[in-house]
GUMI-444477 format. One record per residue: z, y, x of N, C-alpha, C in turn. Coordinates in steps of 0.02 Angstrom, whole numbers, plus 32768, in hexadecimal, padded with zeros to 4 digits. Layout:
<recs>
ZYXZYXZYX/...
</recs>
This chain:
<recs>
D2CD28CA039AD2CC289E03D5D28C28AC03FC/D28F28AA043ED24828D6045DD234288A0472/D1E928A90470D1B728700485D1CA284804C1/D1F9286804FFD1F82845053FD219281C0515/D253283604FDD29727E604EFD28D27C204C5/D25E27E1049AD24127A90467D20D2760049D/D1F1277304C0D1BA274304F7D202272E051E/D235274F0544D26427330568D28926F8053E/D29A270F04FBD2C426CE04ECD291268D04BE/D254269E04BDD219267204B8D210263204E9/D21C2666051DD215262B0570D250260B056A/D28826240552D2DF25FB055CD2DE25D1053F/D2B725D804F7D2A6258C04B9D27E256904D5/D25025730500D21C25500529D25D2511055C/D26225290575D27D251205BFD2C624FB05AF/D2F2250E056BD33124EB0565D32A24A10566/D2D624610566D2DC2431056CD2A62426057D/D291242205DAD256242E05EAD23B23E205DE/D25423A905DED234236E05D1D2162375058F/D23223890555D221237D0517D1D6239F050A/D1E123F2054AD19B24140536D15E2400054C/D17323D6058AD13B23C705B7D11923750587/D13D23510575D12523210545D10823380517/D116236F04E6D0F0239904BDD0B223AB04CF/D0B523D4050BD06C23E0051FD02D23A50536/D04A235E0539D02023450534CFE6232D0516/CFDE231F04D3CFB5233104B4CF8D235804C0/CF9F23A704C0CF6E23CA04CDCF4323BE050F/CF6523B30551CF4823BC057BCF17237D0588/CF292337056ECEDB23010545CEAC23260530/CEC123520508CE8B237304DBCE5C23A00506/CE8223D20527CE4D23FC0552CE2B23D3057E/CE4523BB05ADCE3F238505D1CDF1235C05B3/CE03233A0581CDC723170555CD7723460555/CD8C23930551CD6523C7051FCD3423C8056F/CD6223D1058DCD3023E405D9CD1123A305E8/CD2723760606CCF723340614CCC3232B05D9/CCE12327059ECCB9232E057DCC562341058D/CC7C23810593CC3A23AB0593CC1723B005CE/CC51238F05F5CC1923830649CBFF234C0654/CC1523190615CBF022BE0617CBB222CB0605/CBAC231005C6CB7C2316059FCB3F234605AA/CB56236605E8CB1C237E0609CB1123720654/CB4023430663CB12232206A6CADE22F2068F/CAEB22C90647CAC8229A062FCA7C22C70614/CA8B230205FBCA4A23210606CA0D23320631/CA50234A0661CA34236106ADC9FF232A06C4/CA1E22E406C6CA0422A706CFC9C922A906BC/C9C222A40673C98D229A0655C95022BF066F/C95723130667C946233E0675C913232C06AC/C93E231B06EEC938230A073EC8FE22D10728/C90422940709C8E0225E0707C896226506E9/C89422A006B3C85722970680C82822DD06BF/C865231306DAC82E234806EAC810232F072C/C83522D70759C82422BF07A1C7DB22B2078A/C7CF22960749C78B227C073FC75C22A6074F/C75922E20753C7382319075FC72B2362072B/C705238C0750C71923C80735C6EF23DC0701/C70923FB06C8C6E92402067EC6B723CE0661/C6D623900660C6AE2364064FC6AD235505F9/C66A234005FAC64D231705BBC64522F405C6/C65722B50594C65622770594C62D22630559/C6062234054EC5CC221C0540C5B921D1051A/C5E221C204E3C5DD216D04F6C5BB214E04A4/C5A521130493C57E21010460C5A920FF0431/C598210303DFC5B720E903BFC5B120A80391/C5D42083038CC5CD20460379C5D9202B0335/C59E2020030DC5B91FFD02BBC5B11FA502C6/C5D31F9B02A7C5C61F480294C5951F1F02C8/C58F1F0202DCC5581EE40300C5331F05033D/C5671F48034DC5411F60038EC4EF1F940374/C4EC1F96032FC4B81FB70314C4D11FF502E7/C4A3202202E7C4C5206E02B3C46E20730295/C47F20660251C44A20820230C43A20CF0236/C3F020B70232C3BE20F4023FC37020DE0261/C35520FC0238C30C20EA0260C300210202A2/C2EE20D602EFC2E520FF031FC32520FB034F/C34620FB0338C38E20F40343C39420C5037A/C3AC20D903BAC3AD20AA0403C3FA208F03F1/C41C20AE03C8C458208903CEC4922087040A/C470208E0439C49420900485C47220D504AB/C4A520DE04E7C48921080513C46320F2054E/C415210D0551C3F320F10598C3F3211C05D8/C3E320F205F5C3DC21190644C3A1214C0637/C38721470612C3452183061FC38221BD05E0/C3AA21B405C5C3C921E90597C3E6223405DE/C3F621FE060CC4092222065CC3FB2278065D/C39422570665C3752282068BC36822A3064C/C3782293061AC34E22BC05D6C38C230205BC/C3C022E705E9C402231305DDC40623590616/C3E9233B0655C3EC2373069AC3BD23A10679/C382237C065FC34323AB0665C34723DB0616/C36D23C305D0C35E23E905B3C3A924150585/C3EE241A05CDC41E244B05AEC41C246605F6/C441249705C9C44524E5060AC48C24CE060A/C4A424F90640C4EA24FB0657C50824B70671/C4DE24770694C5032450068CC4F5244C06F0/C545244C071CC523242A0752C51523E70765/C53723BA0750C50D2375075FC52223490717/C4F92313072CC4F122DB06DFC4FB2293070D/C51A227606F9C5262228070FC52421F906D6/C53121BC06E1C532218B06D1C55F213A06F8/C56E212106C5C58A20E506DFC57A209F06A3/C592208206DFC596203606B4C5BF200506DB/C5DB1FD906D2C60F1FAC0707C60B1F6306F7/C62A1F4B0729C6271F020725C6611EDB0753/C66B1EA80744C6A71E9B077BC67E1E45078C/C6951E4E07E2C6641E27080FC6851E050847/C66A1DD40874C6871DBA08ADC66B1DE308DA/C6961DFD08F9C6631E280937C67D1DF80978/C6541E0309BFC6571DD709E5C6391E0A0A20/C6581E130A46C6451E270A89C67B1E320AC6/C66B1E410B05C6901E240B35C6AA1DF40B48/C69B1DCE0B28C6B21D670B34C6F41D790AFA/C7011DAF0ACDC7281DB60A9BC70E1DAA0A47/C7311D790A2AC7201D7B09EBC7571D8C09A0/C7421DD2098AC76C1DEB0951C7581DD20909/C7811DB608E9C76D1DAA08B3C77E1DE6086F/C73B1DE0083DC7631E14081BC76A1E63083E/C72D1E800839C7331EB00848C6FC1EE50832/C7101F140820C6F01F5207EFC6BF1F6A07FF/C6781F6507EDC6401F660806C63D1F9507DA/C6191FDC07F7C605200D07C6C5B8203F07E4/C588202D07A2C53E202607ABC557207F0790/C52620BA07B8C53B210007B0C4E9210407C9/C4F4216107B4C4C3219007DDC4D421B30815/C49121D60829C4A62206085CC4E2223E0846/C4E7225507F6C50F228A07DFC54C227F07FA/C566223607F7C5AF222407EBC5DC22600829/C5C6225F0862C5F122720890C60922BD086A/C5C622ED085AC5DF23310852C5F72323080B/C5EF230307C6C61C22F10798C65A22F0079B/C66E22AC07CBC6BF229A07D6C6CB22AA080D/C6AC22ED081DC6D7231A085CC6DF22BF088F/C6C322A808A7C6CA227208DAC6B6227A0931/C6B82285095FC6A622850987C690224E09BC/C663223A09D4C64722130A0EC67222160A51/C69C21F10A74C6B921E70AB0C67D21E60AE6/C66821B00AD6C63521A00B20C5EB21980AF4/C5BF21A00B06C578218C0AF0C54F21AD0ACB/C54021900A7FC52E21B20A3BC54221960A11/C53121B909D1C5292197099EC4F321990974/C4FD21680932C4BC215A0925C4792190091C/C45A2183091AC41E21B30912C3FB21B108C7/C3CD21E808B3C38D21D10886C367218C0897/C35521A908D0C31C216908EDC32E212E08D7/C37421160903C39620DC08FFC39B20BF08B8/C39A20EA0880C38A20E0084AC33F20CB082B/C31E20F50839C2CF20ED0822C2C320BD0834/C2E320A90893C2AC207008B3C2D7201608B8/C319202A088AC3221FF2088DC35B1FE708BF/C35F200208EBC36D1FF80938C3B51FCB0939/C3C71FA3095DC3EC1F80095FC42F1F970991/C4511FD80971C46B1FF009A5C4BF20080973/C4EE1FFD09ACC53420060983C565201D09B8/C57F20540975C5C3208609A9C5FF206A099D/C62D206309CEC67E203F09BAC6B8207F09B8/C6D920610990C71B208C098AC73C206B09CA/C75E20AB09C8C78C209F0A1CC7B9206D0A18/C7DE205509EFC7FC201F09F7C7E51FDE0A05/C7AA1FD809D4C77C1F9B09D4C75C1F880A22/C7351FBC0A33C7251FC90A6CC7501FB10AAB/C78A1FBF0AA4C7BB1FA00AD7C7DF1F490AC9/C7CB1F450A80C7DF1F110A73C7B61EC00A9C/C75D1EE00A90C7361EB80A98C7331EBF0AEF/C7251EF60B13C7211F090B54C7681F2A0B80/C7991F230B66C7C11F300B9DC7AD1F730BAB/C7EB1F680BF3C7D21FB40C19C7771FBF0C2F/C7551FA10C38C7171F920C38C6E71FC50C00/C69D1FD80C22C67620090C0AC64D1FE80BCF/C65B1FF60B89C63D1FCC0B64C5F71FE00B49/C5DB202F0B6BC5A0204F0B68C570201A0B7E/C5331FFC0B50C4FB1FDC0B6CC5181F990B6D/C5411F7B0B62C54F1F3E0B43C53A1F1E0B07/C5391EC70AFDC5351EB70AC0C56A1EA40AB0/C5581EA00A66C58E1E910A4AC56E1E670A01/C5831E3209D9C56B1E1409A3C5981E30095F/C5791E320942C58D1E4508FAC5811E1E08C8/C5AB1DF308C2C5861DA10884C54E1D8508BB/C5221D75089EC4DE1D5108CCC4C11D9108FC/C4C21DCC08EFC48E1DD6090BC4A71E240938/C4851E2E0979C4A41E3C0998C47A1E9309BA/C4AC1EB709D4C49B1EF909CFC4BF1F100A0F/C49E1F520A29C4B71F730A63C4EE1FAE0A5E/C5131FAA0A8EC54F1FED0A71C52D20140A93/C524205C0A7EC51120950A79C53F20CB0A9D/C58920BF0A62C5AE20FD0A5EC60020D30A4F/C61D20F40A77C67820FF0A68C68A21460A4F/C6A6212E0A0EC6CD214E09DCC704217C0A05/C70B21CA0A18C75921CD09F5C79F21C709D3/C7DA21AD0A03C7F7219209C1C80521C8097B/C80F21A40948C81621BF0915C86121B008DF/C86A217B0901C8A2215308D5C89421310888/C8C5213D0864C8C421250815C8CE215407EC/C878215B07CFC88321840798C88521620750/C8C021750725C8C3214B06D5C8D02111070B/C8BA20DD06EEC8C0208706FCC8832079072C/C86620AC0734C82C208D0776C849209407C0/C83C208407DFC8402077082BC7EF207F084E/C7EC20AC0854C7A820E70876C7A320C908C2/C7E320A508DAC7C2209B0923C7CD2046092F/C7AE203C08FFC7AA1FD90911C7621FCF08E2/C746200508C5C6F61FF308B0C6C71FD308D2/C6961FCC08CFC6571FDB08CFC625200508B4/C60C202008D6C5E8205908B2C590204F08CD/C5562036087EC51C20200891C4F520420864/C4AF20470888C482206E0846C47A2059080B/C488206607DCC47A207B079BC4682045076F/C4072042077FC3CF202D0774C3E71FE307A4/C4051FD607DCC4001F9007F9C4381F5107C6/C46B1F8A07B7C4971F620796C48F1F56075A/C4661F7A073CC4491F5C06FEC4281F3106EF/C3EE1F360719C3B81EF00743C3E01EB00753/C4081EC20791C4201E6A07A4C45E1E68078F/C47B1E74075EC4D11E6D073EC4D21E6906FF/C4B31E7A06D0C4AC1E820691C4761E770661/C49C1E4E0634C4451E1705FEC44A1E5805D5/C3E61E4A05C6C3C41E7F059BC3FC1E6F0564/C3F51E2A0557C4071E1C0505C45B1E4004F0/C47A1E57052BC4B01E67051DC4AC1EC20529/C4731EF10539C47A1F2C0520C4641F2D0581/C4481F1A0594C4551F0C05F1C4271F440610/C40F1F7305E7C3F11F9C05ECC3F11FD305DF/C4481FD905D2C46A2023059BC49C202A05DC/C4A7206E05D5C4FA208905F2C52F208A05C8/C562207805DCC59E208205C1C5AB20D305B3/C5A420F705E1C5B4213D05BAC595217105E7/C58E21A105DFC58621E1060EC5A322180604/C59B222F064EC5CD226B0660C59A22B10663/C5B022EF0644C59923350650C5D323480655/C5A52368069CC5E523B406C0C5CD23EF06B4/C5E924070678C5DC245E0674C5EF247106AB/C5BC24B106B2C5C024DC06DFC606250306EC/C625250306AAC674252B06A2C694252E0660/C6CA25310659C6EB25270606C6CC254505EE/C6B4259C05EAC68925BE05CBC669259F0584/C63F256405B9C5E5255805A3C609250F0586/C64924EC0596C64024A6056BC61E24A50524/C63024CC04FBC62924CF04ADC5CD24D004AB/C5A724F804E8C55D24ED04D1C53E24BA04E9/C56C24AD0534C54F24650544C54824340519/C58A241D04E5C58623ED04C9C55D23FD0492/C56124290488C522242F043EC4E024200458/C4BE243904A3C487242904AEC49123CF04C6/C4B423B304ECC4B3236804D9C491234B04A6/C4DB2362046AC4C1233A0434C48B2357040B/C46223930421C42523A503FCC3ED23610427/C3F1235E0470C3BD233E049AC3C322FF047F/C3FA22EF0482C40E22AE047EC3FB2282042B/C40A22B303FEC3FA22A403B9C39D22A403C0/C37922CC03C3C33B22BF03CDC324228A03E4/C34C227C0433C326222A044CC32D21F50429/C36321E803F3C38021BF03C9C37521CA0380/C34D22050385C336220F0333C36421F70303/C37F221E0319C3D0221702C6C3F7226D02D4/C40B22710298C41A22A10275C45622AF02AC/C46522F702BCC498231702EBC4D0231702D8/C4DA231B0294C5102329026FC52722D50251/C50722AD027CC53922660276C503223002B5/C510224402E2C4E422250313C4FB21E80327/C4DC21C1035EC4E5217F0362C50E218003AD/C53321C503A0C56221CB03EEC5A321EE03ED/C5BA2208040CC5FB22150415C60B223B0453/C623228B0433C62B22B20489C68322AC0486/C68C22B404BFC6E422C204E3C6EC22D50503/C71423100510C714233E053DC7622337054F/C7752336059AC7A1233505C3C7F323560580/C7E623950571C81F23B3053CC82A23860512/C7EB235F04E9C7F6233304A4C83422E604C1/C81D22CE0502C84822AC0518C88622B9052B/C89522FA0549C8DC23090555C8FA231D0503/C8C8233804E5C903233F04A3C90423000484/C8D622CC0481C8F0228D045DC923226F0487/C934226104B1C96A224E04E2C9B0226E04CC/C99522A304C7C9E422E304DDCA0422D80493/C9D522B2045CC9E722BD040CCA2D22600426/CA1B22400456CA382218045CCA8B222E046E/CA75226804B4CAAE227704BECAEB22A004AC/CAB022C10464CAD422EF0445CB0F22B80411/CAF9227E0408CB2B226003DBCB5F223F0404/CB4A22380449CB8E221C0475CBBB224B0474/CBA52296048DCBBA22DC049FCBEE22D40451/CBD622C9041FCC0522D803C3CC2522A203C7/CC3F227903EECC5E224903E9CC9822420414/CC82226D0458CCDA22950482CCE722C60455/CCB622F1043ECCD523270424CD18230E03E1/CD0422D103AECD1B22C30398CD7422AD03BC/CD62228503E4CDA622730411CDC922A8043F/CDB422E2044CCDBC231C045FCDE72348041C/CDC3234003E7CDEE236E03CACE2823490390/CE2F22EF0398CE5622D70385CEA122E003B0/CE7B22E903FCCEC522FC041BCEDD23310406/CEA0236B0414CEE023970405CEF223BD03BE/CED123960394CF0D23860352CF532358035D/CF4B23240387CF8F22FB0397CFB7231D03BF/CFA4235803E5CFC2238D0412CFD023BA03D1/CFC123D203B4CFC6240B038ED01723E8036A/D01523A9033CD0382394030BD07B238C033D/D07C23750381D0A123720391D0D723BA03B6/D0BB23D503B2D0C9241A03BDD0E72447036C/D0C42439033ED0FA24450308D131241C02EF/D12E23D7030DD16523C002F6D19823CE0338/D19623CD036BD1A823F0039BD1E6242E039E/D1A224580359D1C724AA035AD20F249A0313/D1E9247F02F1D200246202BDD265244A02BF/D24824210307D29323FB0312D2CD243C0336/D291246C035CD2B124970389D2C824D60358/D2BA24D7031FD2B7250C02E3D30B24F302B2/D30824B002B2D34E2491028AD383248B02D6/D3832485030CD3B2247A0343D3C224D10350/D39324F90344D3B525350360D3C125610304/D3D0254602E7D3EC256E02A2D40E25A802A7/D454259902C4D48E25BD02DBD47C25F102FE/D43A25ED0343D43726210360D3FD264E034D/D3DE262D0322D3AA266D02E5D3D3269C02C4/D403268D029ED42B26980277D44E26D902A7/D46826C102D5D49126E50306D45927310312/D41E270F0324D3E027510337D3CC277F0307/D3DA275B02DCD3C7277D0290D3FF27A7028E/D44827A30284D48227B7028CD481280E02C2/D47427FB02F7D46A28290323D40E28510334/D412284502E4D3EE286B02E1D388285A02E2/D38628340300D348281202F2D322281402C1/D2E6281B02A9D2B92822027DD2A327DC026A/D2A527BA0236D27327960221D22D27850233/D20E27BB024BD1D427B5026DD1D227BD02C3/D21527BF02C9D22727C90315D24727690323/D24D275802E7D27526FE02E7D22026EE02EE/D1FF270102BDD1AE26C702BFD19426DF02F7/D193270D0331D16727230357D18026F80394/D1B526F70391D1D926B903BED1D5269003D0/D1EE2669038FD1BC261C0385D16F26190390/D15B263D0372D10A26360382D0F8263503C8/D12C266603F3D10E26760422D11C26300466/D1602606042ED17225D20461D14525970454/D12125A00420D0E3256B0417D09925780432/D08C25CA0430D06225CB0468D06A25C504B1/D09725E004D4D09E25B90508D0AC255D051E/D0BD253904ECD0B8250904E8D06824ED0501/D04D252604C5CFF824F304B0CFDA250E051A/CFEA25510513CFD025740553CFD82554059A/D00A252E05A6D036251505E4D00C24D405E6/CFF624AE059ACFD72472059ECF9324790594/CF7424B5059BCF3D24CC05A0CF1C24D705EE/CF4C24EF0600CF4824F20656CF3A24B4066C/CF6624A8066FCF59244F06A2CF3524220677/CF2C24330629CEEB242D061FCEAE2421062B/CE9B246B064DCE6224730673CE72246206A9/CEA5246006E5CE9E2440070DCE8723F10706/CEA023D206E6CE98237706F2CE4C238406E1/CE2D23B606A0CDF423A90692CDAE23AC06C0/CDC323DA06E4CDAE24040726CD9423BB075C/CDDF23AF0767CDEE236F0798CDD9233B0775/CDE123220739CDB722F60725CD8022EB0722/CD4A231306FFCCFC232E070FCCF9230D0765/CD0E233407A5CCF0231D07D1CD0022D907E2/CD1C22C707D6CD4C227E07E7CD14224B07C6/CD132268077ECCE92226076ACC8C223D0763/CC8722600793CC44225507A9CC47223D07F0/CC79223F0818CC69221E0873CC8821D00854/CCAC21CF0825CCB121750815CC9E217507E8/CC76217307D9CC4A2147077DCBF0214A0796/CBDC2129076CCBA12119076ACB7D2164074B/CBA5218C0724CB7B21AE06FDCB9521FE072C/CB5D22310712CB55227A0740CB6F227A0715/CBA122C70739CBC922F2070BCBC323430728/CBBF235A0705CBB023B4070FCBE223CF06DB/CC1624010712CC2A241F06E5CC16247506C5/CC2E246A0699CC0E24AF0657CC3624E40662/CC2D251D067FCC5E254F0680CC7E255A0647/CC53256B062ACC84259105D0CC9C255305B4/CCB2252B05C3CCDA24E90593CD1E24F205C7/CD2F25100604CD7D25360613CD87255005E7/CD75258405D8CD7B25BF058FCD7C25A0054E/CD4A25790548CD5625490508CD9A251C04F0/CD98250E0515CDDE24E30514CE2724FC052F/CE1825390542CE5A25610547CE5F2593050B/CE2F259F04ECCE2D25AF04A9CE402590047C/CE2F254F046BCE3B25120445CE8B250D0454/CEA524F5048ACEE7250A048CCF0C2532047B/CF042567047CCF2A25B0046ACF2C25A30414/CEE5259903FECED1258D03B8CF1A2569039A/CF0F252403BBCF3B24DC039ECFA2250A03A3/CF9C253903E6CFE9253C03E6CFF0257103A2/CFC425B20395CFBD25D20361CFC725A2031D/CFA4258C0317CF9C256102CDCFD6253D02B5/CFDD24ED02EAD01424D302E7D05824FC02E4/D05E253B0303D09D25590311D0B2258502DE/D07A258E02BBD08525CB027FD0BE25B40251/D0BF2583023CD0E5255B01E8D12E25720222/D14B253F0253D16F2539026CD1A225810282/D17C25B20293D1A125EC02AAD1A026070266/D16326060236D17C263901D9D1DA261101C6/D1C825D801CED20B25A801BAD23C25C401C7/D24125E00227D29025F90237D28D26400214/D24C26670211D253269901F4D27626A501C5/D27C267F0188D29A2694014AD2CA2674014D/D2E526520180D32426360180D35326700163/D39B266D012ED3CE269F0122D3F126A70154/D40A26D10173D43926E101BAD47426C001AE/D48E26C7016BD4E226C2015AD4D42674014E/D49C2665012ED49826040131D49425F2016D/D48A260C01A7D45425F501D5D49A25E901F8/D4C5261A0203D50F262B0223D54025EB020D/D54425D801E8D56F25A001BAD555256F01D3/D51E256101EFD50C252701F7D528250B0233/D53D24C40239D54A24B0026AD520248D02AE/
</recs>
């Protein structure tokens, strides 16, 4: 029996009951379907991440205290916290780094333009911050050294804020109050939007050294930063930057390097602790991905199964005229891979179409993965192979002269 008529009367077992095949292929095509969104839920949700930790700025180190029991870490000498003088002790004694910042925050009544916001994100910085978090100045400046050293009573607004308090109106050289006490705008922010859970353009942004002074009790640490930022010069140099950190940094704090009273994080350490999140969402379609198309697969051998006892008579008959045994299983097989193949296609279509669909309506990004087409048209082919094998050996050894008798 030659290969064309063996594939020709493959398609005739196909199509003698096109409802029955097209229900068959369902399953599978859930399954591909599943395999692709899948993998485009699971790396737009990366992408995301990715987008959010690298907006903070470029090759950053992050910087922050560590905390035992009571806000104290044994050790003689031991500051326990990070200070504003740790800043300048960081610019001046690692190589490779272009700027060093600092922060600390507070949430405040701000009040200006005959406007009053309650609750709103006051954040005490350096001059570093701008080239740190890649930020840019709209109108004016931003903060300075000076403004630091001297105290100065001076504050930059995020662009939203800025319009919030002043309208269409020039909010350069205005006051504005911050809790009690009250300061000149300087500088309008760039917008920036929301990076992570912050909102970059409804701040306040004040020196350093002022917000530590009039916002924060000694007795509560009112004289420490919350954390600091180093910008290596380039991925290269992260690995010596942070070693020279925590060499500078262990010295000012006189405690041992190899268990210091701090904690570095670097932009990668956060995307891979995140991504370990999304790697278990990602194993959890995959799971429902490949339950379909096992429920595609089973249904496709029981399928061949039913189509293997309804055509008895005409195996028998093929066998009769001559047919090979391995010309009966190549048949069948071949009517179960096109089965798995046909629901592999539109498969990838819905998966295709699904991916974009449910990123312009859902809350969550979706990117799709080139090689998960291929993946899952593989996986298909796989499921019609596997499932189809038992089913077509079956008609194989069917006896011709039994097969003929049968009614």
């Amino acid at each position: 029996m030659s290969l064309w008529r063996t594939i020709r009367a493959a398609l005739e077992g196909v199509m003698l009951n096109k409802v029955r095949s097209l229900l068959t292929t369902l399953g599978v095509i859930i399954g591909v379907a599943a395999v692709i969104i899948m993998l485009s839920v699971s790396a737009g949700a990366e992408a995301v991440i990715a987008d959010q930790i690298n907006a903070l700025g470029a090759n950053l180190i992050m910087v922050t205290p560590n905390f035992t029991r009571g806000g104290v870490r044994p050790g003689a000498g031991s500051q326990s916290q990070l200070s504003y003088s740790d800043i300048s002790a960081i610019s001046a004694g690692v190589a490779n780094v272009n700027g060093v910042s600092a922060e600390r925050d507070t949430m405040q009544t701000v009040k200006g333009g005959g406007n009053t916001l309650d609750e709103i994100s006051v954040l005490g910085t350096t001059a570093g911050f701008q080239q740190v978090r890649d930020y840019a100045v709209a109108l004016g400046r931003f903060i300075t050294d000076e403004d630091n050293d001297r105290n100065n009573r001076v504050a930059v607004l995020g662009s939203d804020l800025a319009t919030q308090l002043f309208g269409d109106g020039v909010a350069l050289g205005q006051k504005i109050k911050v809790g009690t006490q009250e300061f000149t705008v300087v500088g309008v922010m760039k917008p920036k939007g929301v990076v992570g859970n912050t909102n970059y353009d409804t701040r306040v942004y004040l020196p350093l050294q002022v917000l530590l002074k009039k916002f924060m009790r000694a007795r509560f640490g009112g004289d420490r930063v919350g954390v600091i930022y180093v910008s290596a010069a380039n991925r290269d140099v992260m690995a010596s930057v942070q070693a020279g950190v925590t060499d500078v940094l262990a010295r000012r704090h006189d405690v041992d390097p190899s268990s210091p009273d701090f904690s570095l994080v670097t932009q990668d350490n956060i995307i891979e602790a995140r991504a370990s999140t999304t790697a278990a969402f990602r194993n959890l379609l995959a799971w429902v991905a490949a339950v379909s198309l096992l429920v595609g697969g089973i249904g496709i051998m029981n399928i061949m199964l039913v189509s293997v006892t309804e055509r008895t008579r005409e195996i028998g008959l093929r066998q009769a005229l001559g047919a090979r045994p391995r010309d009966v299983q190549f048949q069948f097989l071949l009517e179960a891979l096109m089965l798995s193949l046909v629901g592999g296609i539109v498969g990838v279509l819905v998966g295709v179409g699904g991916s974009y669909l449910f990123g312009a309506l859902g809350s969550m990004r979706t990117q799709l993965v080139p090689a998960s087409i291929p993946l899952a048209f593989a996986a298909a082919a796989g499921v019609g192979i596997f499932f189809g094998y038992y089913p077509a050996t079956r008609a194989a050894r069917l006896d011709p002269i039994e097969a003929l008798r049968r009614e």
